[in-house]
C-alpha positions in Angstrom: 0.0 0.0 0.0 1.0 3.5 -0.7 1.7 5.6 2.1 -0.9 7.6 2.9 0.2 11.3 1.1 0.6 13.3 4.3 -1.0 17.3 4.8 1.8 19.9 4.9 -0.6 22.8 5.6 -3.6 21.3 8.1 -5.7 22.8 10.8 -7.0 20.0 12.8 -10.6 20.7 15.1 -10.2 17.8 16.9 -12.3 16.4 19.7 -13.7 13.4 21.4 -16.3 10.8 19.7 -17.6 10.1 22.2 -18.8 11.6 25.8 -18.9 10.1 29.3 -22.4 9.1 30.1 -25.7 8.9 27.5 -29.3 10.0 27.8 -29.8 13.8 27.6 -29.5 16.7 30.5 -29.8 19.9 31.1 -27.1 22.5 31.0 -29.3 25.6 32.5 -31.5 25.8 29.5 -34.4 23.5 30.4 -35.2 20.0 30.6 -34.0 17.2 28.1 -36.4 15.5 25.9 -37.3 12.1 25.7 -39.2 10.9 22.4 -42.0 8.3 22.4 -41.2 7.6 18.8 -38.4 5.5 17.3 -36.7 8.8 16.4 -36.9 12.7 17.6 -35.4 15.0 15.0 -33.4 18.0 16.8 -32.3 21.3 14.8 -30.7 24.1 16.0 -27.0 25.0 17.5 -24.5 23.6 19.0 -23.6 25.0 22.1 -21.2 22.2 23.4 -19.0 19.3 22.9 -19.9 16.8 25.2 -21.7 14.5 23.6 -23.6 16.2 21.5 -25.3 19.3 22.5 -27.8 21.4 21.5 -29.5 24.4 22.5 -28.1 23.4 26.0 -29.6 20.4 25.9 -27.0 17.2 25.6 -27.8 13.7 23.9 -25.6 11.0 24.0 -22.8 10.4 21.2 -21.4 7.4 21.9 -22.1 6.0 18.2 -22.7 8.7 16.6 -22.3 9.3 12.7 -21.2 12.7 11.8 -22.2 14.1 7.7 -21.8 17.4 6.5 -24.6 19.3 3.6 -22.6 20.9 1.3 -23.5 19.6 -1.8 -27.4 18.3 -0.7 -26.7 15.2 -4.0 -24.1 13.6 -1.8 -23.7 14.1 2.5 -19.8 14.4 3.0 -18.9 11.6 5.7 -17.5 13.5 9.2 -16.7 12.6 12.0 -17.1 14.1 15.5 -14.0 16.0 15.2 -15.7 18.3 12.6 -18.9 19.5 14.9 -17.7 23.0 16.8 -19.3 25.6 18.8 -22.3 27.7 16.7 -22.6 25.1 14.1 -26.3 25.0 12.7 -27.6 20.9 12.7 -30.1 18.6 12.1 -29.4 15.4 14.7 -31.8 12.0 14.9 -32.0 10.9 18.5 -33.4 7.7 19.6 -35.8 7.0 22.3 -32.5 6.1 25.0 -31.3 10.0 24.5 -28.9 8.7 22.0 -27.9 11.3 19.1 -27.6 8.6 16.4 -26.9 11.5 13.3 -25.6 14.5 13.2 -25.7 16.4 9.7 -24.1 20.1 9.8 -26.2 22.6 7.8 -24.2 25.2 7.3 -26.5 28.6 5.8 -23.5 30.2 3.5 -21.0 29.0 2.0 -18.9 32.2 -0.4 -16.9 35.1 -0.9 -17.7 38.6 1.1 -19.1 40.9 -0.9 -19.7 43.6 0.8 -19.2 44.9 5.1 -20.9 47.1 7.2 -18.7 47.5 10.3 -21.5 50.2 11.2 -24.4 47.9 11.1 -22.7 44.9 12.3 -22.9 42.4 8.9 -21.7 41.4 5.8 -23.4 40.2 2.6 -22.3 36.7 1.3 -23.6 34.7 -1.7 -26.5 36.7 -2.0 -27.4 36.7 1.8 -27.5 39.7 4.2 -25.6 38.1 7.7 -25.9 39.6 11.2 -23.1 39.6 13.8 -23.7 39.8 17.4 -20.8 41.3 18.4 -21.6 41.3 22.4 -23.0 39.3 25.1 -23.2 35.2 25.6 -24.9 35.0 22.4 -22.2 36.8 20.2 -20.9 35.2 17.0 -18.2 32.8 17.1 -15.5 33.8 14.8 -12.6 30.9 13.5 -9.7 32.5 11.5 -10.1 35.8 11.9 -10.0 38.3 15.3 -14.2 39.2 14.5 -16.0 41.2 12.0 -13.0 43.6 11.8 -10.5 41.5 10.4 -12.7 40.0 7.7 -12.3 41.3 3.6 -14.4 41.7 0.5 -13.5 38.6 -1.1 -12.8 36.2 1.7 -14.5 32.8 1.9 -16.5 32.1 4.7 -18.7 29.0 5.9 -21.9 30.7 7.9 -23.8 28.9 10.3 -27.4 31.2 12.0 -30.8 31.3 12.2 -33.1 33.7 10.3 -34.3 36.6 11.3 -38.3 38.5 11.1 -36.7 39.7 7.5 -34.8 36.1 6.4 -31.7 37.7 6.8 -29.1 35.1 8.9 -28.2 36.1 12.1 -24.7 34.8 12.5 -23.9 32.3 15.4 -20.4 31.1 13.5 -18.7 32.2 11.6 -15.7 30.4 9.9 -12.9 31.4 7.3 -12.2 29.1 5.0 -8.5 28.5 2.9 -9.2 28.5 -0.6 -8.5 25.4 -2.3 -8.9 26.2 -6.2 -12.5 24.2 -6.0 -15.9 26.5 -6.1 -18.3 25.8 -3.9 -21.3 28.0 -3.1 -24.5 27.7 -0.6 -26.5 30.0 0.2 -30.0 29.2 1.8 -33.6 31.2 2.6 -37.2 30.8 2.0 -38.3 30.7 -2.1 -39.9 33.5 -3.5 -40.9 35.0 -7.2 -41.4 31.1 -8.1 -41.3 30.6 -12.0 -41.8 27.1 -13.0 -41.7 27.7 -16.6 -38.6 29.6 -16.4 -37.3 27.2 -13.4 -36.2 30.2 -11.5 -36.9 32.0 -8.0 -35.1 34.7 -5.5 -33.5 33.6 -2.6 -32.1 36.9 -0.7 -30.5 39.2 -3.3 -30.1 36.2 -5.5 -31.9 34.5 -8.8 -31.5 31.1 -8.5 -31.7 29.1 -11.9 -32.8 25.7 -11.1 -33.1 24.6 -14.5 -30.3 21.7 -14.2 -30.5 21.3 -10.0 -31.5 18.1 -8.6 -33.5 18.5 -6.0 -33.0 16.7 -2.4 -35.4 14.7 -1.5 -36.3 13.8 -5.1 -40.3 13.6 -3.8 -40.5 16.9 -3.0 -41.5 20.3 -4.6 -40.3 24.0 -4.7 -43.3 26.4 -4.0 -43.5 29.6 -2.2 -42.1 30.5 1.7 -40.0 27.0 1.3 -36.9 27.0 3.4 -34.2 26.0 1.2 -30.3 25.0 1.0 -28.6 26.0 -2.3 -25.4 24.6 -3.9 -23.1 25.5 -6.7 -20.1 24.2 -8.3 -20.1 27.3 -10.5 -19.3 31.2 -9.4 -22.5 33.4 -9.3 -23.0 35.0 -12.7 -23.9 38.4 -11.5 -26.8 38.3 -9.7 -27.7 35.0 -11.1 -26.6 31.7 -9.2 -26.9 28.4 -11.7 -28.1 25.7 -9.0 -26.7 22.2 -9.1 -28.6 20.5 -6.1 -31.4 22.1 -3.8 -32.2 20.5 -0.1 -35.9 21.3 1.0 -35.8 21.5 4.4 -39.6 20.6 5.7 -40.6 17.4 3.9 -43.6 15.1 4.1 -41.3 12.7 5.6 -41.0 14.4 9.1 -44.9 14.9 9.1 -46.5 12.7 12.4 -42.8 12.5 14.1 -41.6 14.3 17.5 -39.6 16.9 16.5 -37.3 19.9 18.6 -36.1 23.0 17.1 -34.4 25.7 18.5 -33.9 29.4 17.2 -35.2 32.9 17.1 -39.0 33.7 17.0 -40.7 35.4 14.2 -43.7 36.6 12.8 -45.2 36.4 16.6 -48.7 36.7 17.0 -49.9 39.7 20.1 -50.4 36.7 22.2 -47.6 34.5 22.0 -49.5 31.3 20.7 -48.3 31.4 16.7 -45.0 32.5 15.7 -42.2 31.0 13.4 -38.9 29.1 14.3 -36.4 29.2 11.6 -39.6 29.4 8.6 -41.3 26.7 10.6 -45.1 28.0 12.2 -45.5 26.9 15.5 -48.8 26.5 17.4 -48.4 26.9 20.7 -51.8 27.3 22.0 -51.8 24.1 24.2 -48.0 24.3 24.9 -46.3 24.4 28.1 -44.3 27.5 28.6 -41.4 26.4 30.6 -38.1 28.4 31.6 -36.7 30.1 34.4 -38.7 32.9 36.1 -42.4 31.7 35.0 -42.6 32.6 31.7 -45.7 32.9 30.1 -47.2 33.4 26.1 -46.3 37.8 26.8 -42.6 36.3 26.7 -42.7 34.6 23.6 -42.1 37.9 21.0 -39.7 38.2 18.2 -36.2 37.7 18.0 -36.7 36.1 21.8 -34.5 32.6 21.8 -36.5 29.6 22.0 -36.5 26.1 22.2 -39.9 23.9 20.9 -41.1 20.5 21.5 -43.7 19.3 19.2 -44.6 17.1 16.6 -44.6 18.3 12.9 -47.8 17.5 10.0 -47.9 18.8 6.7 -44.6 19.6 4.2 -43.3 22.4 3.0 -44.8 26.2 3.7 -47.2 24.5 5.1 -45.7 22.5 7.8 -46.5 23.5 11.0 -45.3 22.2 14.7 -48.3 22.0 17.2 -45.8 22.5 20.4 -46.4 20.9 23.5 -43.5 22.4 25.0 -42.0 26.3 24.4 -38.9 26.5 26.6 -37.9 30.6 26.7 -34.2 30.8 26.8 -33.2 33.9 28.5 -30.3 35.9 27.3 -27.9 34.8 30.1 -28.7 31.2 29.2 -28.8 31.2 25.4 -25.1 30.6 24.7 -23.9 28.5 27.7 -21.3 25.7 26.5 -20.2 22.5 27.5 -16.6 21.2 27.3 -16.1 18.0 28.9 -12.2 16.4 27.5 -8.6 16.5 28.0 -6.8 19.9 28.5 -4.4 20.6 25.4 -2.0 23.3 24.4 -1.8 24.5 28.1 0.0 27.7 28.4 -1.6 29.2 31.7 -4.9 28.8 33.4 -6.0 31.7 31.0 -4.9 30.0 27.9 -5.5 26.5 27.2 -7.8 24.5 24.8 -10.5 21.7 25.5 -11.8 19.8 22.6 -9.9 22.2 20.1 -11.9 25.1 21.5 -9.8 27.8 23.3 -10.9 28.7 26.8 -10.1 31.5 29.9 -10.5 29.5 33.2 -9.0 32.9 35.0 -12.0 33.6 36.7 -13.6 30.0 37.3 -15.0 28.3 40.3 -13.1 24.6 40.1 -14.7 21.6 41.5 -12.6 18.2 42.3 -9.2 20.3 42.1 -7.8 24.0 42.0 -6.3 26.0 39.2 -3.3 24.3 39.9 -4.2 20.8 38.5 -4.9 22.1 34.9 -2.0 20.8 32.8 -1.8 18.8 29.5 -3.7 15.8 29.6 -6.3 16.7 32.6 -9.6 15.3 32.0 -12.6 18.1 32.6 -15.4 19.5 32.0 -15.8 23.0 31.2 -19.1 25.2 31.8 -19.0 28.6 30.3 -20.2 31.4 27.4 -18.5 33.1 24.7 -16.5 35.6 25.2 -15.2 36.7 21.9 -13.0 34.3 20.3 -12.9 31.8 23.1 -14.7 30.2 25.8 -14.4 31.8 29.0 -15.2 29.7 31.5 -17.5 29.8 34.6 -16.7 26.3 36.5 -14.4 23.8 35.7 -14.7 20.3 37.2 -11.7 17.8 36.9 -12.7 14.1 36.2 -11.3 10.8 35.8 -11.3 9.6 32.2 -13.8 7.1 31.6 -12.3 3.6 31.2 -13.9 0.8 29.1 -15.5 3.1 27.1 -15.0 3.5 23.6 -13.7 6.8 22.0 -12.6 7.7 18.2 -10.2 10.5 17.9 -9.0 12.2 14.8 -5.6 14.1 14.3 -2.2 13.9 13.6 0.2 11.5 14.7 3.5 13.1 16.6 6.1 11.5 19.0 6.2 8.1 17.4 8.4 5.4 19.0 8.2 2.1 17.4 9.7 -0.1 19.6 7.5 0.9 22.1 4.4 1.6 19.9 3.8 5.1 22.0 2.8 8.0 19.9 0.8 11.5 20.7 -2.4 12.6 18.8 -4.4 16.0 19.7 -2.6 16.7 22.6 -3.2 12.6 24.5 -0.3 10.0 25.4 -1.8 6.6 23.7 -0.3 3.0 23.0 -1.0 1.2 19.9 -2.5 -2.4 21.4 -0.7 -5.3 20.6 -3.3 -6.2 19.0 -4.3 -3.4 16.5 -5.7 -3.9 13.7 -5.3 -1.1 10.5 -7.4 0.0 7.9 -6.2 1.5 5.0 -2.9 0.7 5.7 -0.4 -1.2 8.1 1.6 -0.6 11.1 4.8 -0.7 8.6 2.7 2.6 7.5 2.2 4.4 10.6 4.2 6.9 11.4 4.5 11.2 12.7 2.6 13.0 10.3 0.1 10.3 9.4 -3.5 12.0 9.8 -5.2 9.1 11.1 -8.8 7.9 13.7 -8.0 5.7 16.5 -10.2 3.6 18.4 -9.3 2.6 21.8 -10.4 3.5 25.8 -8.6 4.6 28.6 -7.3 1.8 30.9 -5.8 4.4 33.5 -2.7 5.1 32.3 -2.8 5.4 28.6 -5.1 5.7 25.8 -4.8 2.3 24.4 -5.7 2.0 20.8 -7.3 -1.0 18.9 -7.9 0.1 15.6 -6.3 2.8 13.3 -7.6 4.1 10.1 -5.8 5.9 7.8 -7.1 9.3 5.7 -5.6 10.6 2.5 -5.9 13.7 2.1 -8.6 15.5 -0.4 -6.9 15.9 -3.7 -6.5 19.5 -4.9 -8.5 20.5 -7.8 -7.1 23.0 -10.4 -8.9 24.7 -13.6 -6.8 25.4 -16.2 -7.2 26.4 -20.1 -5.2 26.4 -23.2 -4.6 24.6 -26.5 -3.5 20.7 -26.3 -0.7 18.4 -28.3 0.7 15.1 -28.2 -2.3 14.3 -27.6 -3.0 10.0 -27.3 -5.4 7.9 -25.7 -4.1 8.5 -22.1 -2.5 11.8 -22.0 -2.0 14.8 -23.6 0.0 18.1 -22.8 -1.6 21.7 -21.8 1.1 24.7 -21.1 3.6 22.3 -21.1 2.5 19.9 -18.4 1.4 15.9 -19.4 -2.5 15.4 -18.3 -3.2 12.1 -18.1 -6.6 10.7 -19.3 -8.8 7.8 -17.8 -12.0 6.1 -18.0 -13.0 8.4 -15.1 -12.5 11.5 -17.2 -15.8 13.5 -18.5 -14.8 15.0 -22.0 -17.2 17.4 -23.0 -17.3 18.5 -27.4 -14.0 15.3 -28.3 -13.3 13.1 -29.4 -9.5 15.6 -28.2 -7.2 16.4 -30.9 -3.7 18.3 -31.5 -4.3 21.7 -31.5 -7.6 22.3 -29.7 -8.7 24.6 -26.8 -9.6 22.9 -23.5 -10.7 23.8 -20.0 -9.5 21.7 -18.0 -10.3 20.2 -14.2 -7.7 18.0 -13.0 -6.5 16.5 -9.7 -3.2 16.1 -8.5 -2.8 12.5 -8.2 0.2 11.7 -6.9 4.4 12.8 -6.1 7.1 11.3 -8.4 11.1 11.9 -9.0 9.8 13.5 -12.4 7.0 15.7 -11.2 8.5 16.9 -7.6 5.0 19.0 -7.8 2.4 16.3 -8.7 0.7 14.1 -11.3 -2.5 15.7 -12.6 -4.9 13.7 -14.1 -8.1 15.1 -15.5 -11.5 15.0 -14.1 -13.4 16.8 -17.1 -12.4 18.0 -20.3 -14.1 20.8 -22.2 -13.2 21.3 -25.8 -13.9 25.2 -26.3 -13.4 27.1 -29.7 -10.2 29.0 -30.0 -9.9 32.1 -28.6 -12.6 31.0 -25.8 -12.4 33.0 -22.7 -10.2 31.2 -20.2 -10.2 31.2 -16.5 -7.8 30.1 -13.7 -7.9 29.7 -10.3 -4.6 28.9 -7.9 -1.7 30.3 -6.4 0.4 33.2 -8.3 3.9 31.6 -9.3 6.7 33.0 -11.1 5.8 36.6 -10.4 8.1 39.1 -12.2 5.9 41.9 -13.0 2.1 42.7 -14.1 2.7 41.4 -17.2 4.4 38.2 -16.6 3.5 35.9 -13.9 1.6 32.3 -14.0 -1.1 30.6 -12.6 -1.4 26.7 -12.7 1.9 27.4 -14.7 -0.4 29.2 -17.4 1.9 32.6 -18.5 -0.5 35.4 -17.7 -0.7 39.2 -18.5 -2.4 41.2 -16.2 -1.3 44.6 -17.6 -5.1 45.8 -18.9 -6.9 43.8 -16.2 -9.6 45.1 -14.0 -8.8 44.0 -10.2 -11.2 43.3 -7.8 -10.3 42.6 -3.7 -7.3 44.1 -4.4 -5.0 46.0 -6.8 -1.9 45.4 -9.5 0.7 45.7 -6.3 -1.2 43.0 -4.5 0.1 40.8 -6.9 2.8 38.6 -5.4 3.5 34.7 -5.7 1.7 32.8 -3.4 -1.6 35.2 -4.0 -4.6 32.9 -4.8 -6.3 34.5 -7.7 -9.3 33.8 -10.1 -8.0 34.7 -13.6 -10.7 35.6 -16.3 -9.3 36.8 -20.2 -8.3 35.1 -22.9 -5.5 33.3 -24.9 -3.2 34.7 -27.2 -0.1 33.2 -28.3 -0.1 31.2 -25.0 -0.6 33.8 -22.8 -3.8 34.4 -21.0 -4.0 38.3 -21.2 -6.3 38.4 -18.5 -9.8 41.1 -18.6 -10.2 40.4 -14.8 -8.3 39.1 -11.6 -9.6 38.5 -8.4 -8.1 37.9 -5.1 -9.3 34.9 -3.7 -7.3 35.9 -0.3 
């Protein structure tokens, strides 16, 4: 087996599979639930990591599968390492208290257009987003120091609820490296439905869902439907081509328990109708449960709630007859749970639990003092955003939970083979004598590797059973310009060999000498010939000469405006337009999106922009 290709550049959020204990409690936000039916589906965010937590209320994650809704035609496999503070999800819990799924539904995916420090937001693929920028219930930021620090033309992942006006207020946000591979989302409630022109407005957006599949294939668009939008394609002014579209409310979760947590809208004067995150909610025969005796006068818009009901209809017209409305005051509506080892300790102000960063300077501490936190201290952490980090209000030091099974995810450091020892996220662990591999062997293991283990603590060590090994996903580059030596498994673009397959999409071939092609390709793998990588192509678009051509990567072999490359394409940029950015922001290493066209094998671009 090949060893597994190892990640020079990675930022690892990396936490515990599993948490000590099942069932559900309460973390000062109201009682648990418990459903009656096989399943209970929970949405809303997550306010903790142990287990899996929601809204301040936990579930047990001891077998947990973990999927992320990027593209809606295919759930990206995850694993508990991926879920963090502020994430928006959907999670199936069984009738033990047992989270069973978790899928993250993240609301925007794209590049900043626009900021308004003074009103607190930013506009992304179309949507308006709010920032909370004070209080327990402020935006999380990852990658940036707040709103301040972010740019017109950054990517960002954005995880809220929706607002009175469907605009997203913010409860994460998260900056996100570009990687030469488009992906856009954007989600909100349909309107200006035209089925004969398969279009509709979603925020400042037209989608075109003329060539979208739509997720679950049994339902329809209409109207007031909450939706989640994907694109593999950059938004054509204001005009986004759809590729897959996830309904939200579906006939299937009609008759079933279900929980959702977010902000009210659309409030009735007396409390007993209102919307959750475009869901209506009858409350008239609820329970209005919280601290200080609410009653229906407390439930008004923008107020933070969390409902218990059960769902009937699909669509706009689902609605959730609540049995339970828990009012979630604003001290309450962002308290977080921690519960791992400490890692990365520097001082009891500076240390991080579950790959979240956390303040203990001014916390009560149960079962220990201040004193006791070090590396490798099992706790758990109670506490509220405070800017970047959690500061924490108690910490409690417990013993790690032997015989029970946790997965881990990181990178392997501190390997020593003759004693099988190694360090991953921050833990002392012991490969078992008895390990078994997948992907791979113990010939294969080694620092670097980014691998999950399986295992328990027995005491003194994490001892692991199982290891499985994770590749890397392979970069994807664009890249256009007129082929040769071309044969039936290769050809050469810019002077670099493409290799062909029976996986390869060719689009207007059969390919020839001397045509123009945009290509998609994915580095494959090292060699002594190619130090870089091997690229073999994905698709392959024959375009007439002359076609416009567009690049996105890394600026290389910068020597002026005029002469630099891209995905070793020569490019002139000496009459291009610039956007994020001017000509003296042009430097190697800058990740650009290239527009122009070709002309004696140079791309004389008409537009760059700065991916940042």
């Amino acid at each position: 087996m090949t060893r597994p290709i190892r990640q020079l550049l990675l930022v690892l959020a990396v936490a515990l599979l599993a948490a000590c204990g099942g069932g559900s409690s309460n973390t000062g936000t109201g009682s648990g639930t418990t459903s009656t039916a096989s399943q209970t589906v929970v949405t809303g965010t997550m306010t903790g990591l142990g287990g899996v937590t929601v809204d301040g209320v936990t579930y047990g994650g001891a077998s947990t599968t973990v999927a992320m809704d990027v593209d809606p035609r295919a759930e990206t496999p995850a694993t508990m390492a991926d879920l963090k503070v502020g994430q928006q999800v959907e999670v199936q819990v069984d009738d033990n208290g047992q989270a069973t799924k978790v899928l993250v539904r993240a609301n925007v995916i794209g590049t900043i257009d626009s900021i308004d420090l003074t009103g607190s937001s930013f506009t992304a693929a179309g949507q308006t987003i709010l920032v909370t920028t004070g209080g327990d219930g402020a935006t999380i930021f990852e990658g940036v120091d707040g709103l301040a620090g972010l740019k017109v033309g950054d990517l960002v992942e954005v995880h809220g609820t929706l607002n009175t006006s469907g605009n997203v207020v913010a409860t994460r946000v998260e900056l996100k490296p570009s990687d030469g591979v488009v992906r856009v989302r954007t989600s909100g409630f349909v309107s200006n439905l035209d089925t004969t022109a398969k279009t509709f407005t979603l925020g400042s957006f037209t989608i075109d869902y003329s060539a979208a599949t739509l997720v679950p294939g049994n339902a329809t668009l209409a109207n007031g439907e909450l939706v989640f939008v994907f694109s593999d394609q950059l938004p054509s002014g204001s005009t986004l081509a759809a590729k897959a579209i996830r309904i939200a409310r579906t006939p299937a979760l009609s008759g079933q328990k279900f929980v959702i947590g977010g902000l009210v809208t659309n409030a009735s004067s007396d409390g007993k109708t209102f919307m959750v995150d475009g869901i209506s909610v009858d409350a008239s025969n609820a329970q209005i449960r919280g601290p200080n005796n609410p009653t229906f006068a407390d439930i008004q818009n923008m107020a933070l709630v969390r409902v218990v009901g059960t769902l009937s209809g699909s669509g706009s017209s689902t609605v959730l007859t609540a049995t339970q409305v828990w009012i979630i005051p604003a001290s309450q509506e962002r308290v977080i749970l921690l519960v791992g080892q400490v890692t990365d300790f520097v001082s009891v102000s500076s240390f991080n639990v579950r790959g979240t960063p956390v303040d203990a300077s001014a916390a009560t501490f149960v079962n220990g003092t201040k004193d006791d936190l070090k590396n490798d201290a099992f706790v758990s952490v109670k506490g509220h955003i405070n800017g970047d980090l959690v500061q924490a209000d108690q910490v409690t030091f417990l013993t790690p939970p032997q015989n029970v099974t946790f997965h881990l995810f990181g990178a392997v450091s501190d390997y020593n083979a003759s004693a099988g020892t190694f360090r991953m996220v921050g833990i002392d662990m012991t490969l078992s004598s008895s390990a078994t591999f997948e992907n791979g062997t113990l010939a294969d293991f080694g620092n670097g590797d980014l691998v999950q283990v399986t295992g328990m603590f027995n005491g003194t060590t994490f001892l692991v059973s199982d290891v499985r090994f994770f590749a890397p996903t392979p970069l994807s580059i664009f890249i256009s310009g007129t082929i040769s030596d071309v044969t039936a498994t290769a050809f050469t673009l810019n002077g670099t060999s493409i290799a062909i397959n029976a996986q390869t999409t060719i689009t207007g071939g059969p390919l020839a000498d001397g045509q123009f092609v945009q290509v998609q390709a994915q580095c494959a793998s090292t060699t002594s010939t190619t130090p870089g990588c091997a690229l073999v192509a994905t698709s392959v678009e024959v375009r007439a000469p002359m076609a416009t051509a567009r690049l996105i990567g890394p600026i290389t072999d910068f020597v002026s405006q005029s002469s630099f490359k891209v995905q070793e394409q020569s490019i002139d940029a000496s009459g291009a337009t610039f956007k994020n950015g001017a000509a003296s922001d042009l430097a190697n290493g800058q990740q650009v999106l290239i527009d122009g066209n070709l002309s004696g094998g140079t791309v004389v671009a008409t537009l760059v922009v700065f991916l940042h």
